[in-house]
Every structure is written in C-alpha cells, then in structure tokens.
C-alpha positions as CSV (number, residue, x, y, z in Angstrom):
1,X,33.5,69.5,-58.6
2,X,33.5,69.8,-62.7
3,X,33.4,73.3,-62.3
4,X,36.2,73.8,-59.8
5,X,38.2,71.3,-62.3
6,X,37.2,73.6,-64.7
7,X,38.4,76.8,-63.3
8,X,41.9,75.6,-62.2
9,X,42.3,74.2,-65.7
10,X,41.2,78.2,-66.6
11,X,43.7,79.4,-64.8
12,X,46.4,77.4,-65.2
13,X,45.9,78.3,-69.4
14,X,45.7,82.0,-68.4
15,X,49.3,81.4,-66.2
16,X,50.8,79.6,-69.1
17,X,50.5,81.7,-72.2
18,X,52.5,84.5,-72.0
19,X,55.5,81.4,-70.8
20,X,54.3,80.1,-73.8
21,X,54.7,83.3,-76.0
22,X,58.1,83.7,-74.8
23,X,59.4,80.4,-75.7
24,X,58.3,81.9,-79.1
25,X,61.5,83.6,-79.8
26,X,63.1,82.5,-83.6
27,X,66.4,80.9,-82.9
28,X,68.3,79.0,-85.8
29,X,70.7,76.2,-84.3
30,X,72.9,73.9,-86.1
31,X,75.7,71.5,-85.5
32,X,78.9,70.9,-87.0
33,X,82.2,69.5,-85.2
34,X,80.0,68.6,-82.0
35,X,79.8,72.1,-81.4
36,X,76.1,73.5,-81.2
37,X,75.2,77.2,-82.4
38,X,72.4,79.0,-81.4
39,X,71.9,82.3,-83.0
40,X,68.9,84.1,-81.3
41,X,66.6,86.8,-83.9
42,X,67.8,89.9,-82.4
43,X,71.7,89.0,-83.2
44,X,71.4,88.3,-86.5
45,X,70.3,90.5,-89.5
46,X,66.1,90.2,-88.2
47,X,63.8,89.0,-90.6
48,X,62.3,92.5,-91.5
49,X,65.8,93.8,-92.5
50,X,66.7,90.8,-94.3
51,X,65.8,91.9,-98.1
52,X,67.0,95.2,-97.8
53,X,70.3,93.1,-96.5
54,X,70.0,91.4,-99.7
55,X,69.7,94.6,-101.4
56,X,72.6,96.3,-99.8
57,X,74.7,92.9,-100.9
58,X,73.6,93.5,-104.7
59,X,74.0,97.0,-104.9
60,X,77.6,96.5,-103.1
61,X,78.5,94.1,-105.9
62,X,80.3,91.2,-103.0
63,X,81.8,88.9,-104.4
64,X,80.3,85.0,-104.4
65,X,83.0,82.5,-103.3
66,X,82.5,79.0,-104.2
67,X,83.6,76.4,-101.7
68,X,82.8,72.3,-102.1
69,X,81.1,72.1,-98.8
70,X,77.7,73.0,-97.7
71,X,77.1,76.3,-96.2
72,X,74.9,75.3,-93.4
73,X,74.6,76.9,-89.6
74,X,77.2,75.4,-87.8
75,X,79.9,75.0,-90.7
76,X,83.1,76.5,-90.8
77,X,84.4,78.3,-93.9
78,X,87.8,77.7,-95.1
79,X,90.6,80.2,-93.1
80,X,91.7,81.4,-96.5
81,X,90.4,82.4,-99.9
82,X,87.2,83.7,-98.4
83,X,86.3,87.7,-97.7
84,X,84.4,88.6,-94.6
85,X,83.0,92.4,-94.4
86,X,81.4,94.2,-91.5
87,X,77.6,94.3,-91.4
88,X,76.6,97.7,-91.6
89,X,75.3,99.2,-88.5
90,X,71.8,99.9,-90.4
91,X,71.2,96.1,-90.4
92,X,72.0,96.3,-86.2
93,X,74.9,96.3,-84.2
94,X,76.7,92.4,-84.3
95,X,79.7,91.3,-83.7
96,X,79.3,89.1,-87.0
97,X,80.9,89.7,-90.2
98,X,79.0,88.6,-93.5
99,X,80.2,87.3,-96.7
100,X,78.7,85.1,-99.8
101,X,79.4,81.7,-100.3
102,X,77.8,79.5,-102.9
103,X,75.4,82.1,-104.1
104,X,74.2,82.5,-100.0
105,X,74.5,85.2,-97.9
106,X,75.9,84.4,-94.6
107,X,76.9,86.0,-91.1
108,X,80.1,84.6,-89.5
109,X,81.9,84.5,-86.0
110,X,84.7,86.2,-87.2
111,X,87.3,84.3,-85.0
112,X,86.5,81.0,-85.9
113,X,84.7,81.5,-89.2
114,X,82.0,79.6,-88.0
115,X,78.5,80.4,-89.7
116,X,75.7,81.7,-87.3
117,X,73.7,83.0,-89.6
118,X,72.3,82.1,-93.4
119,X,70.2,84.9,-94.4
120,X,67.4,83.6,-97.0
C-alpha cells in the first residue's frame, strides 16, 4: 500500500511540473485608481534587451522630466508637459511608448498614459 501511495504521489509530481513551469512566466502588476495592470515579459522591453534599452536611452540623449509623484506600475503621468517616444522595433514590437521620468525609464499606454512598464 506505501508503495502504491508512493507511486501516485510520483505521478502526480511528474503531471504537475511543467503546470508548474508555466505559471513561471514574469509578470509586473500594479494598482493605481482601482485599476489593476498586468504587463506580461514578452510585451514589455524583456529583461535581456533591457541594458541595451538603457543604452539606446543614453546615447539618444531623452530628456528626464520631473514630476512630484511616484513613477510606479499603475500610475498615470500627467497629460501635459511629459514626452512619450516610440520604442524602437529592435527592443520588440509594443504598442507602448517610453519616456523618462524622475531619472526612470518607463513604457506607457499611450492613450491613457498609464505606466505598464518601469524598466530597471
């Protein structure tokens, strides 16, 4: 009987883990205005691109725009005074736009100017 427990128990493990490896998937989430964002790794800039990203932002000189509040996932920059520019289609196709705020770079829903992504 042990080993029959055993060998479901087996089983069930072997079953479970590529579920498991799935669920694995990098997501960033925040909320801001009881709205929740979930930005899933392949719509962002990916975490392998991300200093050559940073790269491309020195080297294209953007401008930093300072702003009082926190630039957090889930926060929504101000509708004017801020630039937003189109990410490169090196970095990925996404139908964000990116811009620096308080020395962070950050990917934005255009329409609503909601950040989706801070990339760090």
């Amino acid at each position: 009987m042990r080993n029959r427990l055993l060998t479901i128990a087996a089983i069930a493990g072997a079953i479970a883990a590529p579920i498991a490896a799935q669920a694995q998937t990098t997501i960033t989430t925040g909320v801001a205005g009881g709205g929740t964002v979930v930005v899933g790794e392949h719509e962002g800039i990916l975490a392998d691109q991300r200093p050559a990203f940073r790269e491309y932002i020195v080297r294209e000189r953007v401008p930093n725009y300072t702003i009082s509040e926190r630039v957090v996932v889930g926060g929504v920059l101000p509708e004017t005074g801020v630039t937003y520019y189109d990410v490169p289609q090196t970095f990925g196709v996404t139908p964000y736009r990116y811009t620096v705020v308080n020395g962070r770079t950050i990917l934005v829903e255009p329409r609503s100017r909601r950040i989706v992504q801070v990339v760090d």
